[in-house]
SERO-4910 file (N, C-alpha, C, O; in steps of 0.05 Angstrom, whole numbers):
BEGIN
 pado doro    nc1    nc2    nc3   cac1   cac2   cac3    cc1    cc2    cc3    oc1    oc2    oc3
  Unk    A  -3221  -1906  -1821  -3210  -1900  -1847  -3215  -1871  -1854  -3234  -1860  -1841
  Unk    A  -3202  -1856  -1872  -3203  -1838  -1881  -3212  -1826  -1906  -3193  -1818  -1919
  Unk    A  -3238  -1821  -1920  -3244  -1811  -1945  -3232  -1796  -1951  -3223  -1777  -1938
  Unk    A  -3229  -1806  -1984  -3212  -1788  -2000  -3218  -1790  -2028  -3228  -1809  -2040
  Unk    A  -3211  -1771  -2034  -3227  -1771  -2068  -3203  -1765  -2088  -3188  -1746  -2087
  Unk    A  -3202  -1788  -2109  -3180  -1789  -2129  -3197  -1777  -2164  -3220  -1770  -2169
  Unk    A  -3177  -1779  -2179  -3184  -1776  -2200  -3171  -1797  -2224  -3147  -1797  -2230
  Unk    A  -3192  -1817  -2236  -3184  -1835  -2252  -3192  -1825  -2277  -3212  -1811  -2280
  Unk    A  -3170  -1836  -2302  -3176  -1840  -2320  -3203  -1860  -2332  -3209  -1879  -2319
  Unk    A  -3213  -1856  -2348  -3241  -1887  -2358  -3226  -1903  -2366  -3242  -1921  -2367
  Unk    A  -3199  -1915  -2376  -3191  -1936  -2375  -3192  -1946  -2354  -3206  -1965  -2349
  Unk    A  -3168  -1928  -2329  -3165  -1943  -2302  -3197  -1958  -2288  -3202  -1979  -2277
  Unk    A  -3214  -1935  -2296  -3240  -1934  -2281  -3253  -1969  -2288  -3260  -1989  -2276
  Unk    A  -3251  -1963  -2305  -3266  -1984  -2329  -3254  -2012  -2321  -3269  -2030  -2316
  Unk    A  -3221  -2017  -2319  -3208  -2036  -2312  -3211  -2039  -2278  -3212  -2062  -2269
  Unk    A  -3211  -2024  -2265  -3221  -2031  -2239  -3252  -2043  -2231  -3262  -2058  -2215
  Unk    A  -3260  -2032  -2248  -3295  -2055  -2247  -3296  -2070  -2249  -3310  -2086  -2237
  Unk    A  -3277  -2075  -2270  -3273  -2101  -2286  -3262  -2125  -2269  -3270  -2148  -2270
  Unk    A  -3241  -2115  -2253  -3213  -2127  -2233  -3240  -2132  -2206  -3248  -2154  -2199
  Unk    A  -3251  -2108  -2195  -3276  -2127  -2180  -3300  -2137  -2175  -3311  -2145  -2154
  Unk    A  -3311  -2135  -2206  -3336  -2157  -2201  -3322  -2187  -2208  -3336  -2206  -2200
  Unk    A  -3290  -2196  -2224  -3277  -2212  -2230  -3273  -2232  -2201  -3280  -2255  -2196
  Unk    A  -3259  -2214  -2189  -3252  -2212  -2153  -3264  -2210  -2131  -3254  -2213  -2108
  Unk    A  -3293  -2203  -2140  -3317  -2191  -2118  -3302  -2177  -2094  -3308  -2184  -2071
  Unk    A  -3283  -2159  -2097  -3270  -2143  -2078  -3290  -2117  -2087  -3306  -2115  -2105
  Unk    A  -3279  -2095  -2064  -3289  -2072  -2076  -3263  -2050  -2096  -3239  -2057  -2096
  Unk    A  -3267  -2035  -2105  -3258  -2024  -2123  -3241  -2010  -2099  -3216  -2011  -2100
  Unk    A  -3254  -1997  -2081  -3241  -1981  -2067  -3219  -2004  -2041  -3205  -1993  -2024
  Unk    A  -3219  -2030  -2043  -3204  -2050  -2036  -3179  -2053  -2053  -3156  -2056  -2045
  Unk    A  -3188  -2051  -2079  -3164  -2062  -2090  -3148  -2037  -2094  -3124  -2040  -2099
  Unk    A  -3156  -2019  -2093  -3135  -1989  -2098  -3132  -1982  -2065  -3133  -1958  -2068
  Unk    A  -3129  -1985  -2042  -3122  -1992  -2018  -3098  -2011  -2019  -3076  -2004  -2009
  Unk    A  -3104  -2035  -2030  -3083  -2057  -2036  -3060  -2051  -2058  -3037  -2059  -2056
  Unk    A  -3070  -2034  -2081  -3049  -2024  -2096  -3032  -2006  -2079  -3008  -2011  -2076
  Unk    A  -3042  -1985  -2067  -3018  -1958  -2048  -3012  -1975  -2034  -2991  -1983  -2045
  Unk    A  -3016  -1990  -2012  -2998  -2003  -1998  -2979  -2016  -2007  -2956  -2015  -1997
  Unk    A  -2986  -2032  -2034  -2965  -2050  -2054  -2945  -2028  -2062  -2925  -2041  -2067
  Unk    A  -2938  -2001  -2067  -2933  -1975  -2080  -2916  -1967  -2051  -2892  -1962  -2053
  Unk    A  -2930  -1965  -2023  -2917  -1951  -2007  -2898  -1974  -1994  -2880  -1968  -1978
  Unk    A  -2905  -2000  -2003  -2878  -2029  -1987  -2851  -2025  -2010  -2828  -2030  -2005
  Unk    A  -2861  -2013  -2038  -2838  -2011  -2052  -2823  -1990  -2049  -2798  -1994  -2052
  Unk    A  -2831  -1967  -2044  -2831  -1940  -2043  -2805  -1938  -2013  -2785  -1923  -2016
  Unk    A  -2808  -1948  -1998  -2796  -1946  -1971  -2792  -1975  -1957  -2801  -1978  -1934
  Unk    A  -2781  -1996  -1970  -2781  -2018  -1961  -2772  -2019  -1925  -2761  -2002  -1911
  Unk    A  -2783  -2043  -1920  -2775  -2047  -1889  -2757  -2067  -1885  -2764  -2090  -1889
  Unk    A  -2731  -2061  -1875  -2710  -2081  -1869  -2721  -2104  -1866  -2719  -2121  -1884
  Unk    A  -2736  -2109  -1843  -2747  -2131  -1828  -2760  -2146  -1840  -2756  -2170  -1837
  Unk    A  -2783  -2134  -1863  -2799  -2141  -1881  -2777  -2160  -1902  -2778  -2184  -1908
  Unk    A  -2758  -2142  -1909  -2739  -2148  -1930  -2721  -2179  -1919  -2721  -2199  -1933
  Unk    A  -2712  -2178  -1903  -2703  -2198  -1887  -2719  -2223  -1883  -2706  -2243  -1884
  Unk    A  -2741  -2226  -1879  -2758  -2246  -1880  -2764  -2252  -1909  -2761  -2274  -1919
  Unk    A  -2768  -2241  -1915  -2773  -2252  -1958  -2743  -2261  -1958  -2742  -2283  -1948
  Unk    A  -2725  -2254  -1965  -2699  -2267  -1967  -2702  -2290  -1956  -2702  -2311  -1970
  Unk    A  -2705  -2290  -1932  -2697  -2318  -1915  -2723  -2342  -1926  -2719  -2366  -1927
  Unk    A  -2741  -2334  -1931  -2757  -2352  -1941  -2753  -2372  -1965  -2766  -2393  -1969
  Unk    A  -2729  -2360  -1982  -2721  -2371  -2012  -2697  -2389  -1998  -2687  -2407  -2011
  Unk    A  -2687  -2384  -1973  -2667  -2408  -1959  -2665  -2429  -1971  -2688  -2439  -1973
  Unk    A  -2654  -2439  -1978  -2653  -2475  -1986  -2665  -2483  -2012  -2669  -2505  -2022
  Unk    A  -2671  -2451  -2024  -2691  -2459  -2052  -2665  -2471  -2080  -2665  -2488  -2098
  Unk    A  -2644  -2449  -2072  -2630  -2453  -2094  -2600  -2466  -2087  -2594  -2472  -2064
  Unk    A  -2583  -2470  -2109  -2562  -2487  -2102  -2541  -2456  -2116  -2544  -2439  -2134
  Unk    A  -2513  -2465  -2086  -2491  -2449  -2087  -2462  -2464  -2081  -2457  -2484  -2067
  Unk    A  -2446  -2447  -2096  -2418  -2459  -2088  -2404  -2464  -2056  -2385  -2478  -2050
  Unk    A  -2420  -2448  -2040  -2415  -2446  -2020  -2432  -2463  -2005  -2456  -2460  -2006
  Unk    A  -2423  -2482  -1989  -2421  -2503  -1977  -2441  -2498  -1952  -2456  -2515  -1944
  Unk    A  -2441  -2477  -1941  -2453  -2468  -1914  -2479  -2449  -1921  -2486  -2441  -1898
  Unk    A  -2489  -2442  -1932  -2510  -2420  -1941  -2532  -2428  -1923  -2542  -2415  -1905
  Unk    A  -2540  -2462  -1933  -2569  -2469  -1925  -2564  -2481  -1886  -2583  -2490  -1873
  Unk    A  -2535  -2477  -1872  -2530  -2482  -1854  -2527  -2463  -1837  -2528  -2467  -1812
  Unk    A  -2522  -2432  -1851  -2515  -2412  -1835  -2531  -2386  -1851  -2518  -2367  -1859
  Unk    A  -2550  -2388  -1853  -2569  -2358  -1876  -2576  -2335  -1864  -2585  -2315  -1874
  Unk    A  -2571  -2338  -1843  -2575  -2318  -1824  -2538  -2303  -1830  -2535  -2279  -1837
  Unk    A  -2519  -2317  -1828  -2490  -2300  -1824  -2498  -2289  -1855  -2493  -2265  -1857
  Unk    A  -2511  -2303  -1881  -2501  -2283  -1901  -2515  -2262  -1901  -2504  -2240  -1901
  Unk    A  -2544  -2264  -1902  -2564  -2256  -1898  -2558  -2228  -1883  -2567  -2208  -1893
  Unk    A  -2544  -2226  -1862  -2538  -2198  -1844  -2518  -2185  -1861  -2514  -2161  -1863
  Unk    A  -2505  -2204  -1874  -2477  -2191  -1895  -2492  -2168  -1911  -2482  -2145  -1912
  Unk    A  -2515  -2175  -1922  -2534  -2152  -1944  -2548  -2137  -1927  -2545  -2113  -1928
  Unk    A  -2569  -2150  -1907  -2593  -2133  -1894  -2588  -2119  -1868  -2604  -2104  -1858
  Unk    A  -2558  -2127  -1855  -2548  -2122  -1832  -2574  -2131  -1812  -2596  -2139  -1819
  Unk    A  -2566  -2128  -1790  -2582  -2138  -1761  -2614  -2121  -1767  -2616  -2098  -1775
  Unk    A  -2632  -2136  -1762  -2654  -2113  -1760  -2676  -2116  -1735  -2694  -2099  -1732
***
């Protein structure tokens, strides 16, 4: 890993203590887990994106007759091949 030194406000500061003695994570865990959460939104990954879609398969109901038979043909229609 790489040290690095940020600069927080005493709210943020204050609410991150708070978030891990709540969590017994470390402080410097959960702001690790926030940038990554920040850099998956920031530059999404097809592949990533493609599997969350496909996971909601069969959750909901459509006019279309074939969705939960063929989710992969629509599925490429939005995310193309990845």
């Amino acid at each position: 890993m790489i040290r690095t030194q940020i600069q927080l406000t005493e709210e943020q500061a204050k609410r991150l203590r708070e978030l891990s003695a709540a969590s017994r994570q470390s402080v410097a865990a959960l702001i690790r887990r926030a940038v990554d959460q920040f850099l998956a939104s920031a530059n999404p990954n097809p592949a990533a994106l493609y599997r969350q879609a496909h996971r909601v398969v069969g959750k909901y109901e459509s006019d279309s007759i074939d969705i939960s038979v063929h989710p992969d043909r629509y599925l490429e229609k939005d995310f193309g091949s990845c």
